[in-house]
C-alpha positions as MATLAB code, in Angstrom:
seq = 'XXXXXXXXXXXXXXXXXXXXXXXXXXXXXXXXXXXXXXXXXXXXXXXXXXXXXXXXXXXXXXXXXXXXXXXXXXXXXXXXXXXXXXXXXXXXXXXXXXXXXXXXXXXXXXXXXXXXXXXXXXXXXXXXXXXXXXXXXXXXXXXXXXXXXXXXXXXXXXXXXXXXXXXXXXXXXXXXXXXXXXXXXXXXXXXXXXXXXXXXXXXXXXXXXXXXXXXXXXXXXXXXXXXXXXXXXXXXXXXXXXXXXXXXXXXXXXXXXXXXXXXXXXXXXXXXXXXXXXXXXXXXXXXXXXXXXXXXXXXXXXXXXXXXXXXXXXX';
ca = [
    -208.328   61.637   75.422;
    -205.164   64.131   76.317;
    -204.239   66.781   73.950;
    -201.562   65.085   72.680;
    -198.573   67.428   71.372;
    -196.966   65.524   68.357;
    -194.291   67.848   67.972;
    -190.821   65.807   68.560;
    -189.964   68.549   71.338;
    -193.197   67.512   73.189;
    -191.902   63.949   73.556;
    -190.690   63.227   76.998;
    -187.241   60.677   77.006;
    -187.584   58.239   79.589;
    -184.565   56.142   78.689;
    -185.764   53.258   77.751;
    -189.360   51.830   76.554;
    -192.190   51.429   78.214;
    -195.160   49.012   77.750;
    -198.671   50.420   77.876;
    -202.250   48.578   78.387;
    -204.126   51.628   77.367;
    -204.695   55.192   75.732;
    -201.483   57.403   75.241;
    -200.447   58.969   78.115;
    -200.373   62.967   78.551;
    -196.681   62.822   78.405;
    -195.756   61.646   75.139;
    -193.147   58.772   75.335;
    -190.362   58.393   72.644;
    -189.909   54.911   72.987;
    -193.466   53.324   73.895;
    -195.464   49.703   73.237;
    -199.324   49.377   73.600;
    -200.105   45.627   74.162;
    -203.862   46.209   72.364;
    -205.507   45.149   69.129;
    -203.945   47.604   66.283;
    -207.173   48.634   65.008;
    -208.916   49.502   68.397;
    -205.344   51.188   69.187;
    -205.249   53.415   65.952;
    -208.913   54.777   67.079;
    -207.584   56.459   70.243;
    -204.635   58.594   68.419;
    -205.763   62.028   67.283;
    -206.273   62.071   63.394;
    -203.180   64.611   62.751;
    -200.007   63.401   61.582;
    -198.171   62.167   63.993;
    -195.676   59.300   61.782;
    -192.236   59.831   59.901;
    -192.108   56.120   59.027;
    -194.991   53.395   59.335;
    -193.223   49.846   58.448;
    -194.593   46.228   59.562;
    -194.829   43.191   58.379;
    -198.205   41.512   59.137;
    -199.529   38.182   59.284;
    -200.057   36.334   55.954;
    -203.163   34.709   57.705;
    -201.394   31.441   57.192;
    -202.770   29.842   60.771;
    -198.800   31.130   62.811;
    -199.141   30.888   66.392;
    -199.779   34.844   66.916;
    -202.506   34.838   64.050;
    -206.023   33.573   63.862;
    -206.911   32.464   59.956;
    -209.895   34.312   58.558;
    -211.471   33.854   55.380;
    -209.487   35.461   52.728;
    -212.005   38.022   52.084;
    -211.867   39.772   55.386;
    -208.499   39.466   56.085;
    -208.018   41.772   53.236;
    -210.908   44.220   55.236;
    -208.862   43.759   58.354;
    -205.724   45.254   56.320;
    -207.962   47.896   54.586;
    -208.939   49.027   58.130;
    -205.680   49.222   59.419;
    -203.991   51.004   56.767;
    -207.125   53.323   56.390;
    -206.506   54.693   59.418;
    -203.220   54.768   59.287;
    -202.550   57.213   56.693;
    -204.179   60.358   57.580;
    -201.179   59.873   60.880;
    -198.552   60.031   58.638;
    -196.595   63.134   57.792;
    -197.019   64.316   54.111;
    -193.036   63.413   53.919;
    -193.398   60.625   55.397;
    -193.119   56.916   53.650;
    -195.333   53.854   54.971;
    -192.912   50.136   54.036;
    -195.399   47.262   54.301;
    -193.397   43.688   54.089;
    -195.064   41.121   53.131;
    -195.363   37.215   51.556;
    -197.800   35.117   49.631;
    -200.946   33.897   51.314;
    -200.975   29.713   50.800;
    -204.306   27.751   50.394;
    -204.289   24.078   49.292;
    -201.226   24.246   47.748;
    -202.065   27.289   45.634;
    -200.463   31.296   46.216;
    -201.848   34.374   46.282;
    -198.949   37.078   46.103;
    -200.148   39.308   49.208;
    -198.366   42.541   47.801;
    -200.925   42.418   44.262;
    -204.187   42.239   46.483;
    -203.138   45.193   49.061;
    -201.705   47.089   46.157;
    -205.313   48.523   45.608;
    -205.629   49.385   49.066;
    -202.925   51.662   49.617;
    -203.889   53.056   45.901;
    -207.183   54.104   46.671;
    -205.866   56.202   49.283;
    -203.435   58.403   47.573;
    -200.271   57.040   48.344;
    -197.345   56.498   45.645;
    -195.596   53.323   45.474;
    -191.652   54.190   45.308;
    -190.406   50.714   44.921;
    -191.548   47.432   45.165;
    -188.425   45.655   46.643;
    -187.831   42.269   46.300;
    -186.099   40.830   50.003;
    -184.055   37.666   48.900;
    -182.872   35.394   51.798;
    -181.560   31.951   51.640;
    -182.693   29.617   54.006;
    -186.667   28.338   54.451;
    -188.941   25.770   54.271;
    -188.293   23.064   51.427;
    -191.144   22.167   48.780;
    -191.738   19.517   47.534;
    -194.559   20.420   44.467;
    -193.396   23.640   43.245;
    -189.840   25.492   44.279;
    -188.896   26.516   47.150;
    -190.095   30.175   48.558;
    -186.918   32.650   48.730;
    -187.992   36.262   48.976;
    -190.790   38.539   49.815;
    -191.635   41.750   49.072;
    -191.511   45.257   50.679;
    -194.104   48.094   48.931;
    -192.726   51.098   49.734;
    -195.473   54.153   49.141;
    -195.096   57.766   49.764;
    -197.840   59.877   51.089;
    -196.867   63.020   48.650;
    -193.247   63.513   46.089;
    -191.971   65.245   48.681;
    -190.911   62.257   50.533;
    -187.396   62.035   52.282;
    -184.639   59.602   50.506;
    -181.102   59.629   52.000;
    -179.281   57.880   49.148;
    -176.033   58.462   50.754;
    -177.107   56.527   54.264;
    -176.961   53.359   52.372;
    -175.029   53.505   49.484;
    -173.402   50.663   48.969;
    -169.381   49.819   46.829;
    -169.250   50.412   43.229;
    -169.586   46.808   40.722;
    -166.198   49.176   38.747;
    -164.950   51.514   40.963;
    -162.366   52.215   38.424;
    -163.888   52.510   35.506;
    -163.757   56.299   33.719;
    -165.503   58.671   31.221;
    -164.355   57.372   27.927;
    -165.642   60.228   25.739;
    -166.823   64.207   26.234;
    -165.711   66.386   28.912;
    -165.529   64.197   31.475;
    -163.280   61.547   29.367;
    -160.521   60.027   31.531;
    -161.621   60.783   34.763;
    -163.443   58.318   36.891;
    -167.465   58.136   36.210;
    -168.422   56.108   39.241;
    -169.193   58.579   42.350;
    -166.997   58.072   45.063;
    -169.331   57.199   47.639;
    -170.369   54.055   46.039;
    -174.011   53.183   44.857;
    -177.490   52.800   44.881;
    -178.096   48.953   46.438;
    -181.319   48.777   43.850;
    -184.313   47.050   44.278;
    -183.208   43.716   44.649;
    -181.651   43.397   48.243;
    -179.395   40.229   48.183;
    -175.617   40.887   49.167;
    -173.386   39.019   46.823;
    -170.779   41.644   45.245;
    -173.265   44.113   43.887;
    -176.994   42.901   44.985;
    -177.880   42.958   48.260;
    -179.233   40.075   50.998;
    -180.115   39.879   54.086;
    -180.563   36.747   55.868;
    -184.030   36.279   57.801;
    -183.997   35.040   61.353;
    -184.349   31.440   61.773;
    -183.229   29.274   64.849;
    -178.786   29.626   64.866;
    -179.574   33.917   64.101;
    -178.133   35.941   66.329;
    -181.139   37.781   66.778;
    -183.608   34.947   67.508;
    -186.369   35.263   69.911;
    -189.612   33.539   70.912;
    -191.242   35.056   67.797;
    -191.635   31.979   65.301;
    -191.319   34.633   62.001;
    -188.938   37.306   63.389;
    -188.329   40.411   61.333;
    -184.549   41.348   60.730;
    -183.534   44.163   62.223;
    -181.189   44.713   59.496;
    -183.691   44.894   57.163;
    -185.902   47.717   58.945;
    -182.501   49.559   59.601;
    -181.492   49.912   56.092;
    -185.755   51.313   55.662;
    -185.104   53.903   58.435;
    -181.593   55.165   57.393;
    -182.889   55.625   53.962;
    -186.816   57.274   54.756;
    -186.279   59.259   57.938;
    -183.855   61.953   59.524;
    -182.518   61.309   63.473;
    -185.770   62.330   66.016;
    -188.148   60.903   63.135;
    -191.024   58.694   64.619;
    -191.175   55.040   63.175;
    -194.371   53.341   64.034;
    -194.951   49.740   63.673;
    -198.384   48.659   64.189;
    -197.954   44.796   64.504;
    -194.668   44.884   66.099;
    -194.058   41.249   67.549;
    -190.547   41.691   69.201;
    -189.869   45.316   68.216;
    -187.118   44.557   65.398;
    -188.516   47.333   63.673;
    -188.054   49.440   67.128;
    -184.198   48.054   67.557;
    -183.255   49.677   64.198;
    -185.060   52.902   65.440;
    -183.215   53.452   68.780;
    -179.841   52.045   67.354;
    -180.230   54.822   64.708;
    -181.526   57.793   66.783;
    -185.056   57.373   65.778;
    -188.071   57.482   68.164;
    -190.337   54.219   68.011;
    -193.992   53.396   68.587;
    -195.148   49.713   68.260;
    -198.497   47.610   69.194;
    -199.151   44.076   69.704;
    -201.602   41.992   71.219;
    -199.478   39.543   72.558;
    -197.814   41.100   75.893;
    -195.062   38.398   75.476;
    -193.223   39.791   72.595;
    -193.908   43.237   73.725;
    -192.053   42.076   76.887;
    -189.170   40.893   74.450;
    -189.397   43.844   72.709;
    -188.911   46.109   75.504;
    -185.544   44.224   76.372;
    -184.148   44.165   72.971;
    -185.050   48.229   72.659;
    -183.771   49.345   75.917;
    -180.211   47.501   74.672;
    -180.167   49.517   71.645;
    -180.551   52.899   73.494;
    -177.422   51.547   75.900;
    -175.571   50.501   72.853;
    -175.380   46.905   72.990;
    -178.045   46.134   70.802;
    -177.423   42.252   69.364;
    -178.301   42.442   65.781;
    -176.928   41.560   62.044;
    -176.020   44.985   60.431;
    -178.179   46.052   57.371;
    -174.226   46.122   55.258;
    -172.372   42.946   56.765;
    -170.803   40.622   53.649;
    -173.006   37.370   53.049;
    -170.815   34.674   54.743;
    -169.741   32.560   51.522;
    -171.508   29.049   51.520;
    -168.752   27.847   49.409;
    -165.717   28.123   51.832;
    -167.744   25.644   54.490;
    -166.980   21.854   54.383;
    -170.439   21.283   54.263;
    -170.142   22.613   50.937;
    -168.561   19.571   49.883;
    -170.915   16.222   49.285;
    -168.854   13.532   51.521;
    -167.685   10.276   49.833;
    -169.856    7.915   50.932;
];
């Protein structure tokens, strides 16, 4: 194995990404893509810290095309191995975002995010937030309601973890509204920069959504559950400074990776399916030339309302 410098001077700029079939190469890239098995990748880094910013969003072992359905049991080992080793390549400021659903068995949920909970626990790490991502468009029930939102556990390795509220404020519910007693009374209480967008990300006035990637998305590629680029952007303006490393270790068609090199972050990203890597290569390699395609983490929710679909026809 090289000596691999992890310093962000020691990583060599090639312009664009680069897809990999084996160990890391002696000159470290900035933008590079192993097409390997996550866990036999993760064994052939160095165990220093090496990551600003892990964030995925794995397989719910629901039986999708790019997933083979395990027993419950060891799926959970299979994420327990992953993140275990992980961790230890993360820097002490760094934050690890892990998206993720509810597992579905004969009709019956498990929420994914209460079972790997533990795992991340055990280790050391902090949970921050659990955010809830609302979206609103998926598949129709028919015996219980209809699935709208997921969940993002975002942990921190130590409390001296980097948070850029200002990167992603977002405008003020009463930008007006003033001090009406103390000191302070008359002038306006709200800071001018606008606000926290909370927990709950659905954008409508003062929550926040973001709309996942089904087929009319502008981002849509061969992946059949696509992560929004939007979504990982608004993660890596908030967690990491420009040169950080983001590191996605299930990275399908690099969305994760599009946010990072639209933003002036470095990206790493594995996959076992050479495909998306492929995909992911392309959609990277636009970001760094600035014409990335991609929904904006802060574009307005088009209304629903103002559509004449809106409006039941008289039959």
């Amino acid at each position: 194995m090289p000596d691999i410098q992890t310093s962000r001077k020691a990583r060599v700029n090639h312009g664009e990404a680069r897809v990999y079939k084996k160990n890391i190469p002696h000159a470290m890239p900035q933008y590079g893509l192993w097409a390997r098995d996550v866990t036999r990748f993760l064994k052939t880094l160095p165990r220093r810290r090496m990551f600003d910013l892990v964030i995925t969003s794995p397989p719910y072992n629901i039986g999708k095309e790019y997933e083979e359905r395990i027993g419950f049991q060891r799926y959970l080992e299979w994420q327990a191995e992953m993140i275990e080793a992980i961790v230890p390549r993360v820097h002490p400021h760094g934050s690890i975002c892990w998206q993720i659903g509810n597992y579905v068995e004969n009709g019956s949920i498990k929420p994914l995010d209460v079972y790997l909970h533990p795992l991340f626990t055990k280790l050391g790490l902090q949970l921050r937030n659990r955010i809830v991502w609302h979206f609103g468009h998926g598949l129709h029930c028919t015996r219980r309601f209809s699935g709208r939102y997921e969940v993002i556990l975002w942990y921190s390795k130590t409390g001296r973890y980097i948070f850029n509220l200002d990167e992603i404020r977002v405008d003020s519910k009463y930008p007006g509204k003033r001090f009406y007693k103390g000191p302070n009374a008359g002038k306006v209480s709200s800071n001018p920069r606008g606000k926290n967008p909370e927990d709950v990300w659905r954008l409508a006035n003062d929550v926040w959504e973001i709309p996942n990637v089904n087929g009319g998305h502008k981002e849509k590629t061969v992946h059949p559950c696509q992560f929004p680029v939007g979504l990982a952007e608004r993660l890596i303006l908030a967690l990491t400074r420009p040169g950080a490393l983001v590191f996605d270790p299930l990275c399908g068609v690099g969305s994760a990776g599009v946010a990072a090199a639209a933003r002036r972050r470095h990206f790493w990203g594995c996959d076992i399916k050479r495909e998306y890597l492929d995909v992911a290569k392309i959609r990277i390699d636009e970001a760094l030339a600035g014409k990335a395609r991609y929904r904006p983490h802060d574009r307005p929710i088009y209304d629903h309302r103002r559509s004449s679909l809106a409006v039941r026809p008289e039959e």
